[in-house]
N, CA, C and O of each residue as an XYZ file, in Angstrom:
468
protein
N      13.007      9.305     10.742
C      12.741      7.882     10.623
C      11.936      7.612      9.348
O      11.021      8.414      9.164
N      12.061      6.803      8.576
C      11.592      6.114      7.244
C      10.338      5.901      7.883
O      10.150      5.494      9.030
N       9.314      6.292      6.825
C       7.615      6.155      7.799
C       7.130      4.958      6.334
O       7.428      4.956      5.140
N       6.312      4.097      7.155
C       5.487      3.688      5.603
C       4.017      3.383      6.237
O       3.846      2.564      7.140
N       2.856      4.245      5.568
C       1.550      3.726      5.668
C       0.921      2.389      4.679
O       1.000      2.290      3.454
N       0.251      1.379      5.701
C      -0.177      0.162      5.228
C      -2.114      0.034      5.188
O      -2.838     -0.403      6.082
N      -2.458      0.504      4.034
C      -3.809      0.683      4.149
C      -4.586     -0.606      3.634
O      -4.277     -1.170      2.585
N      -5.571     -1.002      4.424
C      -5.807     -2.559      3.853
C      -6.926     -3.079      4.707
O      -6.849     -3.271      5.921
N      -7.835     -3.260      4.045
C      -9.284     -3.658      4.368
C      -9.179     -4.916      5.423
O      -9.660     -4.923      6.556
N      -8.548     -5.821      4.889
C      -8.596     -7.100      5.075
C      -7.727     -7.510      6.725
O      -6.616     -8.039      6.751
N      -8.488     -7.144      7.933
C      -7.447     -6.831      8.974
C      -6.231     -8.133      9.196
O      -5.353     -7.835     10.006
N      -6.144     -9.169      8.716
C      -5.547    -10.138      8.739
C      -3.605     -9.540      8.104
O      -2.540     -9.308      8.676
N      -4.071     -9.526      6.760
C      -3.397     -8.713      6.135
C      -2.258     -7.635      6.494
O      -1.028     -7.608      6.437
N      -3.528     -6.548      6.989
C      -3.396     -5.617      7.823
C      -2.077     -5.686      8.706
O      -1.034     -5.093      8.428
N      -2.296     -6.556      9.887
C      -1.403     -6.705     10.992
C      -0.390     -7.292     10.331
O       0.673     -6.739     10.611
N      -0.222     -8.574      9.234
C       0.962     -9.101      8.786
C       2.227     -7.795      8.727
O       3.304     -7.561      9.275
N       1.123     -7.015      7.467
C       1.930     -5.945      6.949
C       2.834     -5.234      8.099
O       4.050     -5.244      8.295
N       1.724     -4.597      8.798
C       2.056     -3.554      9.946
C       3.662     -4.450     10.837
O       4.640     -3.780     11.171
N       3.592     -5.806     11.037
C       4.611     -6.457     11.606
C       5.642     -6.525     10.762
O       6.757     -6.397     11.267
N       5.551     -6.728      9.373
C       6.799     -6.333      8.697
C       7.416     -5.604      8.637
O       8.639     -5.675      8.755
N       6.507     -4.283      8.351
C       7.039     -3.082      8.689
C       7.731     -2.493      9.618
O       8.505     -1.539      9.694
N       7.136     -3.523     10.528
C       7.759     -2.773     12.381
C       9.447     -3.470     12.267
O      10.475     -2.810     12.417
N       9.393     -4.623     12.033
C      10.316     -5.510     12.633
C      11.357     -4.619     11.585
O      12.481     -4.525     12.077
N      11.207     -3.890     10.134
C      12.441     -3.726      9.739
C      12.725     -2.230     10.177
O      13.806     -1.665     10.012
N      11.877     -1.808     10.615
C      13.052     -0.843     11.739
C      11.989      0.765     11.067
O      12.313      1.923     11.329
N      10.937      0.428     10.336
C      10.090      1.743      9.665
C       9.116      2.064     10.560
O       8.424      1.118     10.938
N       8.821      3.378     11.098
C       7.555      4.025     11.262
C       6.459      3.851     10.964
O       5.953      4.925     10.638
N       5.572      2.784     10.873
C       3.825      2.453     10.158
C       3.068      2.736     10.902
O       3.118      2.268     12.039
N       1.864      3.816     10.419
C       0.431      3.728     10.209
C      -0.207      3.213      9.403
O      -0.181      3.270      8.174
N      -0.945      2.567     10.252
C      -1.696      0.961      9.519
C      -3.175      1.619      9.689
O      -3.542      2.167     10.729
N      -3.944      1.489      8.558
C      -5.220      1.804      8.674
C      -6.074      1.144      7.746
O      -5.357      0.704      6.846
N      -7.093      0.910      7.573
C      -8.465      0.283      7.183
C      -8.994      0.676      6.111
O      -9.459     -0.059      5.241
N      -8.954      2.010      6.100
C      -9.345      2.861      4.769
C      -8.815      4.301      4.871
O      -8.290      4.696      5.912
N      -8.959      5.109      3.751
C      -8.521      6.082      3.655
C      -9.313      7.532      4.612
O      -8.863      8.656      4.833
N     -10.689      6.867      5.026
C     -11.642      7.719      5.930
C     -11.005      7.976      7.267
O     -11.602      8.536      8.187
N      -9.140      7.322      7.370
C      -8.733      6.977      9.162
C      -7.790      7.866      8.846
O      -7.217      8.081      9.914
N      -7.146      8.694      7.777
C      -6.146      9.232      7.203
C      -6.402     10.998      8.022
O      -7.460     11.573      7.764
N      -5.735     11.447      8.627
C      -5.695     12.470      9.082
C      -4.926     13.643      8.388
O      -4.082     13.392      7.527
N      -5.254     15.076      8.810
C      -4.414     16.077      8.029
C      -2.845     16.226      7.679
O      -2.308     16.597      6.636
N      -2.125     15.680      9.296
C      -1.416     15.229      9.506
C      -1.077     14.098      8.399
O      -0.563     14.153      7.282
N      -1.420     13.397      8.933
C      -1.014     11.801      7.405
C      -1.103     12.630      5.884
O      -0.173     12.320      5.140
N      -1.874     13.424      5.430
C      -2.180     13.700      4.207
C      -0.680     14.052      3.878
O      -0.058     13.494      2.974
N      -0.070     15.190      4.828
C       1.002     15.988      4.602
C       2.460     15.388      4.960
O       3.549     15.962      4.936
N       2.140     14.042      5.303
C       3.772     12.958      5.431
C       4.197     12.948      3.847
O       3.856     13.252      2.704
N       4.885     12.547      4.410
C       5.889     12.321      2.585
C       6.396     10.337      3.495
O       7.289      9.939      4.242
N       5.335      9.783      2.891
C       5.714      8.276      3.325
C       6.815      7.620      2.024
O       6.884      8.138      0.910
N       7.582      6.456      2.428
C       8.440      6.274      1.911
C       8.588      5.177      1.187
O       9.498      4.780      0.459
N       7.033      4.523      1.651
C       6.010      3.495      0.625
C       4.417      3.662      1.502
O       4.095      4.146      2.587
N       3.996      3.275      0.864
C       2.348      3.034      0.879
C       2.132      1.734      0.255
O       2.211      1.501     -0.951
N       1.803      0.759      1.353
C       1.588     -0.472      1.149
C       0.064     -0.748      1.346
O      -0.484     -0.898      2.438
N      -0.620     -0.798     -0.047
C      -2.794     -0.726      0.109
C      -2.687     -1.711     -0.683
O      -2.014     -2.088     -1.643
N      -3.577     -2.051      0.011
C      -4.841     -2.937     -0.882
C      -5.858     -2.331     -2.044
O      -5.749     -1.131     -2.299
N      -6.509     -2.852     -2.513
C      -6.823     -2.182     -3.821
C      -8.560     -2.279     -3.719
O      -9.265     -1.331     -4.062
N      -9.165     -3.677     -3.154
C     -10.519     -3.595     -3.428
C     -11.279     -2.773     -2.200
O     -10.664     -3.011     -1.160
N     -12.191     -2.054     -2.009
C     -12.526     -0.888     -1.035
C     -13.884     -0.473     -1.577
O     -14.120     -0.054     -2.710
N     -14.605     -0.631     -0.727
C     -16.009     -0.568     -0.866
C     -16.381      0.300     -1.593
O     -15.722      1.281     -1.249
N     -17.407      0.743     -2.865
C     -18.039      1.987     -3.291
C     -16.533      2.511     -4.211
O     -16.553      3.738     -4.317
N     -15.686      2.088     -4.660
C     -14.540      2.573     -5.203
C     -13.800      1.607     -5.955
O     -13.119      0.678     -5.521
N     -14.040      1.976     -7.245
C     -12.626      0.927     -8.338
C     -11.439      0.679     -7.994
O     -10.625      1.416     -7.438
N     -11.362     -0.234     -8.288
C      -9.258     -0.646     -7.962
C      -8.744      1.002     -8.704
O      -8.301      1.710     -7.800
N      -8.721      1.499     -9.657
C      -8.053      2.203    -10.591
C      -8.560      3.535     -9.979
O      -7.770      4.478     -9.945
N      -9.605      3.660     -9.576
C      -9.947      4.952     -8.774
C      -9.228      5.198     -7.521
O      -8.565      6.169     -7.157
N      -9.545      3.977     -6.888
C      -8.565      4.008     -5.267
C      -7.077      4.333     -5.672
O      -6.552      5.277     -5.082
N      -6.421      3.725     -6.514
C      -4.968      3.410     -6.930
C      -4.705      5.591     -6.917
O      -4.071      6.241     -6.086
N      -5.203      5.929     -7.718
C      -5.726      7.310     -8.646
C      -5.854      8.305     -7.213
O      -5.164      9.316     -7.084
N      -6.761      7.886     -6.265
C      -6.675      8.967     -5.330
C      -6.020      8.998     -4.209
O      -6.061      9.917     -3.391
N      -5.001      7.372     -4.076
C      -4.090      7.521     -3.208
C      -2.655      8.409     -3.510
O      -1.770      8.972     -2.867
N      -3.073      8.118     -5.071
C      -1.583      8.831     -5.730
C      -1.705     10.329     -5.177
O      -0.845     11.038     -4.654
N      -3.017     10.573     -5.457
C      -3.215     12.053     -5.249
C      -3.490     12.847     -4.042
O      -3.372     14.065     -3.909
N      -3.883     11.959     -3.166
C      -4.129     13.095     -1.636
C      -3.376     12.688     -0.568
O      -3.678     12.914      0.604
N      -1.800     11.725     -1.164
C      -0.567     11.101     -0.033
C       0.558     11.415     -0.771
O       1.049     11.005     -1.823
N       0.793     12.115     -0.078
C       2.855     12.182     -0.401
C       3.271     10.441     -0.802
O       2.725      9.343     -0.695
N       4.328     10.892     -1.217
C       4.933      8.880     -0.836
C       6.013      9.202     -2.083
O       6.001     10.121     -2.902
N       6.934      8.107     -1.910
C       7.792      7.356     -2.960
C       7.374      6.701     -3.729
O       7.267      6.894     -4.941
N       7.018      5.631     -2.958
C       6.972      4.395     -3.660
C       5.561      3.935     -2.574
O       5.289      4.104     -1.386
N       4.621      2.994     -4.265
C       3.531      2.467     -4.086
C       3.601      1.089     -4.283
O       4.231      0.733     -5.279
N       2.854     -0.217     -3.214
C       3.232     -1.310     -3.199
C       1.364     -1.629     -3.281
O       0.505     -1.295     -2.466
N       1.264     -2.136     -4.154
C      -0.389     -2.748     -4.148
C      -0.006     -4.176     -3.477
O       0.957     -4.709     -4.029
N      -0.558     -4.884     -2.418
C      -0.944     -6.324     -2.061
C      -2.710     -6.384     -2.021
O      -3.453     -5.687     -1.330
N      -2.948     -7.068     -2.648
C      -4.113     -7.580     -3.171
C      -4.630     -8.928     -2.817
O      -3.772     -9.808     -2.744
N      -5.820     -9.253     -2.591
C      -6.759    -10.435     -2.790
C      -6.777    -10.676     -4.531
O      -6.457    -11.727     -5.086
N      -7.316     -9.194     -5.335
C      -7.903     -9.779     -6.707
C      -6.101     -9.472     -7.774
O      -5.333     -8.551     -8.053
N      -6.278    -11.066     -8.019
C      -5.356    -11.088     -8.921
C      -5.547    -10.892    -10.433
O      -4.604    -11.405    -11.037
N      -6.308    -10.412    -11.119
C      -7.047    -10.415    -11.992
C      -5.632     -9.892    -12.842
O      -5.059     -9.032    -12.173
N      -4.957    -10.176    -14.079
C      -3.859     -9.560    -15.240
C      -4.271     -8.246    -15.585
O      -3.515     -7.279    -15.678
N      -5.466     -8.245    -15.767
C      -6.419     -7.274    -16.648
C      -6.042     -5.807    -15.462
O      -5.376     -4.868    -15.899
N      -6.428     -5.797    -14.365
C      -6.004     -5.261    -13.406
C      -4.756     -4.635    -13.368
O      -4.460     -3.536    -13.837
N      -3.810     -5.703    -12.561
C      -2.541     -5.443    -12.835
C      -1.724     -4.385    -13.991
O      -0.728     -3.665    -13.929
N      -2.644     -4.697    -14.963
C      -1.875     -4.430    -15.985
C      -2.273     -2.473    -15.989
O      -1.550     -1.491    -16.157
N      -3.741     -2.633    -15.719
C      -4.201     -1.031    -15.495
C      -3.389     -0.447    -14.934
O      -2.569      0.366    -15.359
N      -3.647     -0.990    -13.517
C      -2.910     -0.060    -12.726
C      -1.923      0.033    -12.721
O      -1.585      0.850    -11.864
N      -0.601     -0.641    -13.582
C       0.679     -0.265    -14.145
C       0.831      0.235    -14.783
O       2.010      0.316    -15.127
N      -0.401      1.196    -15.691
C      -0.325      1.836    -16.688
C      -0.308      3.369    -15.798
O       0.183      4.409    -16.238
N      -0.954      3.212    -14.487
C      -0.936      4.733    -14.295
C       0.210      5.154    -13.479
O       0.163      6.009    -12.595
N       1.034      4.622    -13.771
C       2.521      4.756    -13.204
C       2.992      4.906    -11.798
O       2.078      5.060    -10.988
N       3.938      4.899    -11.420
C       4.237      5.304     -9.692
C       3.996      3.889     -8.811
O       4.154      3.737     -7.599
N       3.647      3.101     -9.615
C       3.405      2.331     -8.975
C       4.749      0.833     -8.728
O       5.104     -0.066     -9.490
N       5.054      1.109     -7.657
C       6.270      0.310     -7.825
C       6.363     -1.428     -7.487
O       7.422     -2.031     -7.659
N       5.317     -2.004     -7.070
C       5.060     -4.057     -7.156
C       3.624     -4.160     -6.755
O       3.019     -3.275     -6.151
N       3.142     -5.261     -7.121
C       1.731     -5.425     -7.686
C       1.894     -7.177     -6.612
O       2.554     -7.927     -7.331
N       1.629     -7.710     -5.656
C       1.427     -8.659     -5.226
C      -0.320     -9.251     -4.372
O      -1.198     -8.850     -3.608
N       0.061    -10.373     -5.159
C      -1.831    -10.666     -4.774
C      -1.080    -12.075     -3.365
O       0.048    -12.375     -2.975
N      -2.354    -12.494     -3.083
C      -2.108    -13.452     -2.006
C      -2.415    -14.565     -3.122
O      -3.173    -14.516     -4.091
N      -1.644    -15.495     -2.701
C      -0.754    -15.401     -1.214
C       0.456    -14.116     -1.029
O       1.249    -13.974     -1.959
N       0.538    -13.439     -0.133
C       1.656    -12.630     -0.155
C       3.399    -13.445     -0.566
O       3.512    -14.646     -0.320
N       4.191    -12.946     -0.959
C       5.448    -12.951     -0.594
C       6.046    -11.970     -0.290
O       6.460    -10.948     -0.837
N       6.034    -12.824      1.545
C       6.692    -11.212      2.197
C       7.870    -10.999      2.057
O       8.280     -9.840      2.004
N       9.021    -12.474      1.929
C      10.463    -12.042      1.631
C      10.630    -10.832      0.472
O      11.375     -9.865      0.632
N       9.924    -11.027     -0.548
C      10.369     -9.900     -1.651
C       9.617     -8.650     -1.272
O      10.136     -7.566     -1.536
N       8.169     -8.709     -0.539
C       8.480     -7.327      0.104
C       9.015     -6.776      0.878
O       9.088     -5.552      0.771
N       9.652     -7.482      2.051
C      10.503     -7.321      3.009
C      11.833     -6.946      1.844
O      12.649     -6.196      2.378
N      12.151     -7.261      0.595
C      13.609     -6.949      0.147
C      13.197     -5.650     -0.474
O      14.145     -4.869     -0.556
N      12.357     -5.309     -0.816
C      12.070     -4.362     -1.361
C      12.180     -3.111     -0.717
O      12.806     -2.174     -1.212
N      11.381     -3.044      0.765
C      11.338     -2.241      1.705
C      12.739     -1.872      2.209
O      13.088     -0.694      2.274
N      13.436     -2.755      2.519
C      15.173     -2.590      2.889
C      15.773     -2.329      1.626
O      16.857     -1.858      1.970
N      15.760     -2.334      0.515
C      16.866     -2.107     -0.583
C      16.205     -0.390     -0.525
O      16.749      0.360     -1.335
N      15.355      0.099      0.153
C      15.189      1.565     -0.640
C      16.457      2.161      0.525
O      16.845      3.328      0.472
């Protein structure tokens, strides 16, 4: 089964995601921060990782940086509160990163995104 973890501070968010995910037919673990991530989770090969970016005690570009590095995955989907260009633009520089959406969400294009893989 296609798995995708949805990591995201903001529990509002959170559950949207996790319901998108469910309804299109994917496997999600939805979690809060990366401190809920088990040995197990480390060693999935997820098929997106849908996080949020701002996270207490940790840079957008650091978080971005150590999700790349201690989660399997395909494809990386940042949804965000801070829309900042300056941002965006970083963390497109460190590659892998496959859509950059701030809120308001648009879930249709992540919902198309998630089904076209």
């Amino acid at each position: 089964m296609r798995k995708i973890l949805v990591i995201q501070e903001d529990i509002v968010i959170l559950k949207i995601l996790e319901q998108l995910v469910k309804i299109n037919n994917f496997d999600c673990k939805a979690i809060r921060s990366l401190e809920e991530l088990n040995i197990d989770d480390q060693q999935s090969n997820f098929d997106f990782i849908i996080t949020g970016i701002l996270f207490e005690g940790i840079s957008p570009l650091e978080f971005v940086a150590q999700v790349q590095e201690v989660i399997l995955h395909k494809n990386l989907l940042i949804v965000t509160n801070m829309g900042q260009d300056k941002v965006k633009q970083e963390i497109f520089a460190l590659r892998g990163v496959t859509g950059f959406y701030t809120v308001p969400i648009d879930l249709d294009e992540i919902e198309a995104i998630i089904q076209a893989y």
